[in-house]
C-alpha positions in Angstrom: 65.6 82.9 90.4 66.8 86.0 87.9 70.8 86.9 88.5 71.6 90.2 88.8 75.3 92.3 88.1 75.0 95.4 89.6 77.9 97.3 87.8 79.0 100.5 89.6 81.0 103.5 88.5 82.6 106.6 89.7 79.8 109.1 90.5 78.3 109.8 93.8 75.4 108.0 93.7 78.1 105.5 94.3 77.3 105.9 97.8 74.4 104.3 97.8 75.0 101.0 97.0 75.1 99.7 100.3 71.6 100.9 100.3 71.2 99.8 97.1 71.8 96.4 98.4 69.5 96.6 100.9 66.6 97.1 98.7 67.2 94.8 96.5 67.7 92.2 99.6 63.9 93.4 100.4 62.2 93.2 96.8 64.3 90.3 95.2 64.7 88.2 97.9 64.5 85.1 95.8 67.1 86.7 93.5 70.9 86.8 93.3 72.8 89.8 93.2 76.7 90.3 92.6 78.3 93.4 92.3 81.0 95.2 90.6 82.7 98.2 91.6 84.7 100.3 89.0 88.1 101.4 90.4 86.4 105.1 90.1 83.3 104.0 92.0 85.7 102.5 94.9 86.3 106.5 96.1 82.4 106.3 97.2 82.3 103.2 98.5 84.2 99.9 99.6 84.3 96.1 98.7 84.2 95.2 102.4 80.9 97.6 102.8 79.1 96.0 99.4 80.1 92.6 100.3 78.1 92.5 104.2 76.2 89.4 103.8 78.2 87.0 101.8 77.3 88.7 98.8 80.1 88.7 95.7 82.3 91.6 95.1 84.4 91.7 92.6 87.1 94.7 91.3 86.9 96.0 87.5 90.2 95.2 87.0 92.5 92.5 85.3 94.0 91.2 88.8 94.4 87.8 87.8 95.4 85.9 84.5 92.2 84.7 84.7 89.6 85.3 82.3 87.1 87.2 84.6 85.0 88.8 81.8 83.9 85.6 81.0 81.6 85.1 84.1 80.2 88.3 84.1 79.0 88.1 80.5 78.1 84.7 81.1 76.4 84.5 84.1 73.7 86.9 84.9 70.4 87.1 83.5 70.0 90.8 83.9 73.1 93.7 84.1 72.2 97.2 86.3 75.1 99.8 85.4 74.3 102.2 88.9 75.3 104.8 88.7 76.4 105.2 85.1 79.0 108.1 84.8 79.2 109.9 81.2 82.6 108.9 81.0 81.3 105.3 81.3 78.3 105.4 78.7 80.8 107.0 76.2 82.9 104.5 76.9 79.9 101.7 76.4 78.6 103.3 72.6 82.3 103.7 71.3 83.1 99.6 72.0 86.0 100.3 74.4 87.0 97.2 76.5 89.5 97.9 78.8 88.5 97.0 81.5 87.2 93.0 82.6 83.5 94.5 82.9 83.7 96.8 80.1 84.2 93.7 77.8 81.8 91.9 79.3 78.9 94.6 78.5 80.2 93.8 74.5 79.9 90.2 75.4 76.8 89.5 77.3 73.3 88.5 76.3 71.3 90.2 79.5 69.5 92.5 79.0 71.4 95.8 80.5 70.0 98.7 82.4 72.1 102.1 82.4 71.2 104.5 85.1 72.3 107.7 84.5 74.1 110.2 86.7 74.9 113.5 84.6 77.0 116.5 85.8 75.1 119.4 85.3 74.4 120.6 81.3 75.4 116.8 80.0 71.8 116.1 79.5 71.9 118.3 76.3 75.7 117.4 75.6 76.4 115.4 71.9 77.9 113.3 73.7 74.9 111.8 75.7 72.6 112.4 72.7 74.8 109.4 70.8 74.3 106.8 73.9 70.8 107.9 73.5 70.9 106.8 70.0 73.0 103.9 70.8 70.9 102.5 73.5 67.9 103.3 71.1 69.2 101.2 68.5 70.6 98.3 70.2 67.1 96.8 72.4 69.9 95.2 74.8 70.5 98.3 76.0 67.9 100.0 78.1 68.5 103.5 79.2 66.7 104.4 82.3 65.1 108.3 82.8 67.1 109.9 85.5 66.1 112.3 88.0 66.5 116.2 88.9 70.0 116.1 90.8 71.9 118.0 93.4 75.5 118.7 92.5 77.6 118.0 95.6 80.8 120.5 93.5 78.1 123.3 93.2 76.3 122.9 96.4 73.0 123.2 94.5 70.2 121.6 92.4 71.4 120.7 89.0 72.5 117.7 86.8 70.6 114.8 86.5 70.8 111.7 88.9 69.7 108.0 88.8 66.0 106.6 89.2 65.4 104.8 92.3 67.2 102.2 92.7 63.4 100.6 93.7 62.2 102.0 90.3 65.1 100.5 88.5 64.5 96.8 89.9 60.9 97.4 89.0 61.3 98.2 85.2 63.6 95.2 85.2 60.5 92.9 86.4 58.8 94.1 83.4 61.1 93.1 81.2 61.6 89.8 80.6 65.5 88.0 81.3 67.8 86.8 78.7 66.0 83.1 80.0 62.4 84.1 79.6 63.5 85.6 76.3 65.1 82.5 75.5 62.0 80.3 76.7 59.8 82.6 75.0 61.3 82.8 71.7 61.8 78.3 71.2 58.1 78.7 72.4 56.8 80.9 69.8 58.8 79.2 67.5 57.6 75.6 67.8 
């Protein structure tokens, strides 16, 4: 069984994530998924609407005294960031950790997939150039293509939006988990 942490942010692709969860209930059904929702990502969608089927929903925010980065950089074998906001992959490359899940990503040993969802020109903006060179120099961090977009604030085609969330849990299966990495490297070692 691979864990899954499906981080989502403010975009809205956000929407999908009950369909999102759907799929993945279809092509990982031997899996486990939790998710996360951004306080951004909770204007597209709720925790009661993410959390049909017993699933785990949890808030990006310090609601407790407890220590809830911990488990999320702990426990999953593989991290999906879906959608990923520019805001939020800025925030990823320059270290920030406000934000229970935001440390977490600085923390964790899974192997972490960031799907895109870019307003319209971003794709040629500085600023997502250097999370292209970040993700390019850390292998932890796998930045997945996006997609031609339609903006919903310009009523028209432009900006870039995430893969399929289908395509996204394929190019995790070719990868291998922080376990098989784990299993792989004591092998070739010995």
């Amino acid at each position: 069984m691979v864990k899954f942490l499906l981080y989502v942010t403010g975009a809205a692709a956000a929407a999908l994530t009950p369909l999102n969860l759907l799929t993945f209930d279809a092509l990982r059904p031997d899996d486990e998924l939790r998710v996360v929702l951004s306080r951004t990502a909770e204007t597209f969608v709720t925790t009661r609407t993410c959390a049909a089927g017993n699933r785990t929903v949890s808030r990006d925010c310090w609601e407790t005294d407890e220590a809830v980065h911990l488990p999320f950089a702990a426990w999953p074998d593989v991290v999906i960031v879906y959608p990923a906001t520019l805001d939020f992959l800025g925030r990823l490359r320059s270290g920030v950790t406000n934000t229970p899940m935001m440390l977490a990503l600085q923390c964790t040993a899974a192997a972490v997939y960031l799907c895109p969802a870019l307003p319209p020109g971003a794709e040629n903006s500085p600023a997502f150039r250097a999370v292209q060179e970040f993700a390019a120099q850390h292998s932890q961090y796998r930045l997945v293509d996006t997609a031609p977009g339609y903006s919903l604030a310009m009523n028209a085609d432009a900006g870039r939006a995430p893969a399929a969330f289908a395509e996204v849990l394929e190019l995790c299966g070719a990868q291998p988990t922080r376990a098989e990495a784990v299993r792989w490297t004591a092998t070739a070692s010995t």
